[in-house]
C-alpha positions, -999 to +999 in steps of 0.1 A: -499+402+275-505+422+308-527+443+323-529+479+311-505+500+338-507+536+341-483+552+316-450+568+332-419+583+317-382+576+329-378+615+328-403+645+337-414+663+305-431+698+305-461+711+290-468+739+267-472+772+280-500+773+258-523+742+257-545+736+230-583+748+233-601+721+229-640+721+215-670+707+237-671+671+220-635+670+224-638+680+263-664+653+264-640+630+254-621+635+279-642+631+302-658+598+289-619+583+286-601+588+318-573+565+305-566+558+269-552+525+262-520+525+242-499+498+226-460+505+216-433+485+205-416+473+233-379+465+217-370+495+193-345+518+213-342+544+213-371+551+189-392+534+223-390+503+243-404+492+280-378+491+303-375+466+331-397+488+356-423+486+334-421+521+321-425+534+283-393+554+272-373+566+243-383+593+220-417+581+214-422+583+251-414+615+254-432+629+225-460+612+232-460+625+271-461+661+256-489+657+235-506+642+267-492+670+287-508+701+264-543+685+256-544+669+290-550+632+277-542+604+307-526+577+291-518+541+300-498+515+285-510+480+277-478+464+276-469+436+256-438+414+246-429+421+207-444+452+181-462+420+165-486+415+199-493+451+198-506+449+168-527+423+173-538+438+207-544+470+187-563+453+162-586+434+194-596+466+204-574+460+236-559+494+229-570+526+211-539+539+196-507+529+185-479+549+195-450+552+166-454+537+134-463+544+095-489+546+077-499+517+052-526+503+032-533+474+059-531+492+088-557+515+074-581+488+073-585+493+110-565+524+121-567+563+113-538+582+117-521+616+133-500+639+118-461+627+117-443+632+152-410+625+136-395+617+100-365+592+100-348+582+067-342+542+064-308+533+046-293+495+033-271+482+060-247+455+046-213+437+055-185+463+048-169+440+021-205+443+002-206+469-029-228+499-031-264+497-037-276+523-061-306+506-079-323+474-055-345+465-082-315+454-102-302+427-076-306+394-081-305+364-057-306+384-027-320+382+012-329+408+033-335+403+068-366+427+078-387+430+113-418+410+108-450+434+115-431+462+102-440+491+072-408+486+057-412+452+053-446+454+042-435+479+014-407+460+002-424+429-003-445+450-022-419+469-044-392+443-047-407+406-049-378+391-064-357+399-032-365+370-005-372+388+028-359+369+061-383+379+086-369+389+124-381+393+157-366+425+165-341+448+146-310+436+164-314+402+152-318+414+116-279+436+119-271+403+134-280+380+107-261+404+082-229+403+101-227+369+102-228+365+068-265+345+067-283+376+050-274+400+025-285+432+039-314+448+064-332+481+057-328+501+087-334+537+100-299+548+103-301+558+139-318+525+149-287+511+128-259+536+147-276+526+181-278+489+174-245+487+164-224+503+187-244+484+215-236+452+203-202+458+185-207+450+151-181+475+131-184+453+104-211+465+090-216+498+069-242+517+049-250+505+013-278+528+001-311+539+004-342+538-013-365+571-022-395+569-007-386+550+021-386+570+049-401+568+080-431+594+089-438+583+126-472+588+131-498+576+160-527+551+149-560+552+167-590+531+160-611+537+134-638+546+159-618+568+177-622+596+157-621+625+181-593+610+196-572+614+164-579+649+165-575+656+202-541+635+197-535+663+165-537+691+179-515+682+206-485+668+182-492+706+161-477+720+195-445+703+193-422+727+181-386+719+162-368+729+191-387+706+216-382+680+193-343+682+185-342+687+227-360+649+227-339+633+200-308+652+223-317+629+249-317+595+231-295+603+199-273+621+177-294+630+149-281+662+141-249+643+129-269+629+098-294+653+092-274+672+070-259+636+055-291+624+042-308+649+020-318+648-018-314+617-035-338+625-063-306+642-079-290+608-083-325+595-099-321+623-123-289+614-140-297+588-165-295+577-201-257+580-210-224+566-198-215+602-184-246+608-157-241+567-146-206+574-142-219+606-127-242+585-105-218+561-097-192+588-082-223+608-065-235+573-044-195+567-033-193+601-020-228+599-004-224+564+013-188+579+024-202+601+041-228+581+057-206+555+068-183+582+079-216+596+100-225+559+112-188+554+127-189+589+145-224+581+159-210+543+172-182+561+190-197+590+203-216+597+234-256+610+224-257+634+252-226+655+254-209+651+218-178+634+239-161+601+223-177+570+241-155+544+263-159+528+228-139+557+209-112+555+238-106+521+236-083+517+206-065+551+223-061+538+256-045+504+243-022+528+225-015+547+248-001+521+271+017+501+245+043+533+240+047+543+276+051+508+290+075+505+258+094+532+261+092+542+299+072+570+293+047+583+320+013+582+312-015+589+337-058+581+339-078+607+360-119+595+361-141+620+372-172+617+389-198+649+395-213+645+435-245+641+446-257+634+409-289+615+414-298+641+439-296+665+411-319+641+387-345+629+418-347+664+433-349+690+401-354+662+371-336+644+345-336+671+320-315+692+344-294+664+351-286+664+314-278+702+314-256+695+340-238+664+320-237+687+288-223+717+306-197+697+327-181+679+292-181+717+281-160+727+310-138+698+311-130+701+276-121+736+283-098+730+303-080+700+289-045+703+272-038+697+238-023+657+238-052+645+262-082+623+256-115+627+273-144+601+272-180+601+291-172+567+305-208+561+319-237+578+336-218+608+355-184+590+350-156+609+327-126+594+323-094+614+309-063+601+292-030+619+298+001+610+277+038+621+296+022+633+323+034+618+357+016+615+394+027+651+400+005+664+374-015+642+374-026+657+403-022+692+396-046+687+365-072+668+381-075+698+408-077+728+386-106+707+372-126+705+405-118+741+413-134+746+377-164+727+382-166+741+419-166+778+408-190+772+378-229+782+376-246+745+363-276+754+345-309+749+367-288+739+401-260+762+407-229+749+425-220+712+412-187+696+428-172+662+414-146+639+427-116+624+407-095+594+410-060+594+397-038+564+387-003+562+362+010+533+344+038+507+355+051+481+336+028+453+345-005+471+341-032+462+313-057+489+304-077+473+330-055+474+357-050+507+351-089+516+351-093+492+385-068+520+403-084+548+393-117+537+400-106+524+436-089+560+437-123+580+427-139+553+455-119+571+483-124+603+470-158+598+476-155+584+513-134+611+522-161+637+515-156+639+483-146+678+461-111+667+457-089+645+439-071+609+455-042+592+435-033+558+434-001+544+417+002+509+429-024+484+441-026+482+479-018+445+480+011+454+458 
C-alpha cells in the first residue's frame, strides 16, 4: 500500500449553489479532520478506478467530489492495489470510509453506512450458447465466477450454496473465465458487464437473468467511530439531485439505455402454480433477456458520451463497405474529423465543457450527414465518417460544408469551435487500414497548414 495522497478528480466538478448547513459538532469535525482518509476500489471502471497519475475517477469519483464540494469535507485517497486491500486497510483503521460499496452483515461489524449514492441492478452474464436463467436455485452442478471481497459474492454464498463460486481478482477476469468456457456464468452489474465487454471484445457472451433482490445500492462506509462523519457525508449525498446524477453517469456510461430495460421482475415471481403462468413465465424471461441482450449489444457498440456508434460499431460497416466498392469499382470515400484546439478547451474552461462541446459537435455533424453515410466518434475528439459512392470531388465538398457548420455554430460554454478534416477514397489495393492511414496522414496536414479546412489524400506519397 502507499501513502495517503491528496484526493484529485480527472475532471472539475461544481458545488451546490446551496451547501448544506452544517451544526456546531459537525463544524468541529471539520475542523479536527483536515483530510479524511478514504479507500476505493482501484480496478472497477467506470463505477471507479485509480488511474496511472494516481488520481481517483469514475462515477464514484465524481459523486463523491460533490458531496466534498457542498459540505466542504477535504478528502484524500489512501491508495491501494485490489478492493480486497482496501478492505483490509479500511478495516486497520488506515482509512475512515469506504467509497462505493453495499451494505452487508459483515461489513457492519466494523462500518456504518450513508444513504445510497447510486442503485445498479446486477444480471447473469453467460456464454451466448447457454439457456435462460429464470430460477438459480434450481441449477445444479454449476460455477460462478465472482470478485472475491465483493457483496454479491458474499450473498450468493449465502443464498445459493449448492452453486460453487470461483473467486476472481477483478471483474474482467470473471467475464473472462466465462467466455472461455472454464465457468458457467458471473453475476455482474450490467453496465460493469457492457463496459467490460466491449473493452476487451468478448461478443460472446450475453445476459442470462437476474435475481430479485440483487441489486446494487452504492453506499459510502465509514468507521464505526466515525459517526459524525456519516452524517456530514449524508447530508451532502441528500444534495445530489437526479439530474446531477444522470449528468455523472453521462460522463462514464450509457445507463439511460437500460434503465427502462430492467424494471419489475416481481411480475415474473408472481406467475406460478399451473402450466399456463410457467409457460407465461417462460415467454416473459425470453422477451426480457431479449431485450437486455439487445441493450448490452447497443451499449458495446456505442460511444457513452455522444450516443454515436463506437470505431467498434463501424468496423463490420467499414469492412463492408470496401468489399463492394473495391468489388464492383464503386467509389467510396473516409473523411476523419478532428475539432482544434481541443485540450485548450478542456485545460482552459474544464472537462465538462469539453464534453458539451463533444455532444454538441456529434449533434451537428449528424445533422448534416446524408442519408447512406456512417458516422463514428473514433477517439477523444476524433470522428470519422463513411461515405458510400461518393468520390474525391465530394468528398471534399462534404467535408467543407461540415467545417463551415461547425465554424458558424455557438458551442455551449466556448463559443466559436473550428475542426480540421482529412479526406481519403478507396483504390483497389487498400485494406480498411490503409484507407484509415491516408486520412489520418490527410487530417495531419490539415493541422500543419493552420488547420479550419479540409486536406485530401487519394494515394500514398511513396505511391
Amino acid at each position: 500500500m502507499g501513502l495517503p495522497i491528496w484526493f484529485s478528480l480527472a475532471t472539475p466538478v461544481l458545488a451546490s449553489e446551496h451547501p448544506v448547513e452544517l451544526s456546531a459538532s459537525e463544524r468541529a469535525y471539520l475542523n479536527a479532520h483536515p483530510g479524511v482518509s478514504l479507500c476505493v476500489d482501484p480496478d472497477w471502471f467506470p463505477f471507479e478506478a485509480i488511474d496511472k497519475h494516481g488520481q481517483h475517477v469514475g462515477i464514484a469519483a465524481d459523486l463523491i467530489a460533490m458531496v466534498a464540494a457542498n459540505t466542504g469535507l477535504q478528502v484524500r485517497l489512501h491508495p491501494t492495489q485490489t478492493w480486497e486491500e482496501s478492505l483490509i486497510a479500511s478495516r486497520a483503521g488506515d482509512c475512515l470510509a469506504l467509497s462505493f460499496l453495499n451494505q452487508t452483515p459483515e461489513r457492519e461489524q466494523w462500518l456504518i453506512f450513508t444513504e445510497p449514492l447510486l442503485e445498479d441492478p446486477n444480471v447473469l452474464i453467460t456464454r451466448e450458447e447457454h439457456p435462460f436463467i429464470s430460477d438459480v436455485s434450481s441449477l445444479t452442478g454449476k460455477t460462478i465466477a465472482l470478485p472475491y471481497g465483493t457483496a454479491m459474492a458474499e450473498f450468493f454464498a449465502r443464498d445459493f450454496p449448492h452453486i460453487e463460486i470461483i473467486y476472481t481478482d477483478s471483474e474482467s477476469e470473471a467475464l473472462r473465465l466465462v467466455s472461455e468456457r472454464k465457468v458457467d456464468m458471473t453475476l455482474r452489474s450490467l453496465i460493469m458487464a457492457a463496459h467490460t465487454i466491449k473493452n476487451e471484445g468478448w461478443f460472446n457472451l450475453k445476459v442470462s437473468g437476474q435475481i430479485p433482490g440483487y441489486n446494487n445500492r452504492l453506499r459510502m462506509g465509514v468507521l464505526k467511530s466515525e459517526q459524525t462523519l456519516r452524517d456530514i457525508l449524508d447530508k451532502g449525498i441528500a444534495t445530489l439531485t437526479p439530474e446531477q446524477r444522470q449528468q455523472i453517469m453521462g460522463r462514464h456510461t450509457a445507463m439511460n439505455m437500460v434503465s427502462q430495460v430492467v424494471t419489475d421482475y416481481t411480475l415474473v415471481y408472481a406467475l406460478g402454480g399451473t402450466l399456463t403462468a410457467v409457460l407465461a413465465t417462460s415467454l416473459f424471461w425470453m422477451r426480457r433477456l431479449n431485450g437486455l441482450n439487445r441493450q448490452l449489444k447497443i451499449l458495446a457498440q456505442t460511444d457513452q458520451l455522444t450516443g454515436l456508434p463506437n470505431r467498434h460499431a463501424l468496423n463490420d460497416i467499414f469492412h463492408k463497405e470496401l468489399s463492394l466498392a473495391q468489388r464492383y469499382r464503386r467509389p467510396l470515400a473516409v473523411i476523419m474529423l478532428d475539432l482544434d484546439h481541443f485540450k485548450h478547451i478542456n485545460d482552459e474552461q474544464g472537462h465538462l465543457t469539453g464534453d458539451k462541446v463533444l455532444v454538441d459537435f456529434s449533434r451537428l455533424l449528424r445533422h448534416n450527414l446524408r442519408e447512406a453515410d456512417s458516422l463514428c466518434r473514433w477517439g477523444g475528439e476524433e470522428f470519422m465518417l463513411l461515405c458510400p459512392e461518393t468520390d474525391a470531388g465530394q468528398a471534399q465538398e462534404l467535408a467543407e460544408r461540415l467545417l463551415a457548420a461547425a465554424r458558424g455554430h455557438a458551442f455551449p460554454g466556448t463559443g466559436r469551435v473550428t475542426a480540421s478534416a482529412g479526406i481519403s477514397t478507396a483504390t483497389p489495393a487498400d485494406s480498411v487500414e490503409t484507407l484509415v492511414q491516408r486520412a489520418d496522414a490527410a487530417l495531419y496536414q490539415a493541422k500543419a497548414e493552420g488547420r479550419d479546412r479540409a486536406c485530401l489524400r487519394v494515394h500514398d506519397a511513396a505511391a
